[in-house]
N, C-alpha and C positions, 0 to 999 in steps of 0.2 A: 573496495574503494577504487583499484584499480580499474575494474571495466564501467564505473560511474564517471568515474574523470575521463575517461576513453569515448563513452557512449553517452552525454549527458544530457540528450533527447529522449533516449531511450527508458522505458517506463521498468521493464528488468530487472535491470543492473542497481537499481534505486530497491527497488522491492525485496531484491538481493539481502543489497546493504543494511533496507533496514531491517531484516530479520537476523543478519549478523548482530548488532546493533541490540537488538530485545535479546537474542542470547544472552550478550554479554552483559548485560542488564543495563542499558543505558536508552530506556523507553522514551527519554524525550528525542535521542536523537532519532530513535526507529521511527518512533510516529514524522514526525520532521520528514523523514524518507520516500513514508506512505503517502504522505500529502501530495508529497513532486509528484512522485509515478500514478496518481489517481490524477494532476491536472496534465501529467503529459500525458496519459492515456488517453484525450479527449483529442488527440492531432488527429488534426480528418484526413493527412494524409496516410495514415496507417487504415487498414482494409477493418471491417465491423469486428471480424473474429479476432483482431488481437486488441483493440479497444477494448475489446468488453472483457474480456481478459484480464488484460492490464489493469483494470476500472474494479475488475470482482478481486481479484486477486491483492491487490491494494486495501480495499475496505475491509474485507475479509479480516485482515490481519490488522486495521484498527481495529476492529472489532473484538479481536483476541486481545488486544492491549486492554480495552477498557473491562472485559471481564478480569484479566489479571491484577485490574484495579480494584476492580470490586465493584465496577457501574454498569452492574449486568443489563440494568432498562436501557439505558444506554446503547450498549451491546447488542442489543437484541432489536432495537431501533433501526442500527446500522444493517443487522442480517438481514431484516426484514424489507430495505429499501433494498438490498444486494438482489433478494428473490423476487420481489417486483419488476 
């Protein structure tokens, strides 16, 4: 929480948190997290390799959310636009 209130551009710190967050089983806030750091991973002033980064690394883990739901087409939706 600390380096998102610190860094709150930063796509990271967000990604961070929301996997803290799914740990502690509190998946609306994690997805919530995932969200930020997938639209701030689109800053064009960060160079391609940490965009896309930030971008995979982000969806990736909705992705893990929604299998944990049980919405694997879903899921598999999301990996599949990640590998595209």
């Amino acid at each position: 929480m600390d380096a998102a209130a610190k860094a709150p551009s930063k796509p990271r710190p967000h990604i961070n948190l929301g996997r803290a967050y799914d740990l502690a089983g509190k998946t609306a806030l994690a997805e919530q997290q995932y969200l930020l750091a997938t639209g701030l991973s689109l800053d064009t002033r960060r160079d391609d390799r940490s965009q896309l980064f930030s971008r995979v690394a982000a969806e990736t883990n909705i992705a893990h959310l929604r299998m944990k739901q049980g919405q694997h087409a879903t899921a598999l939706e999301i990996l599949d636009q990640v590998l595209a």
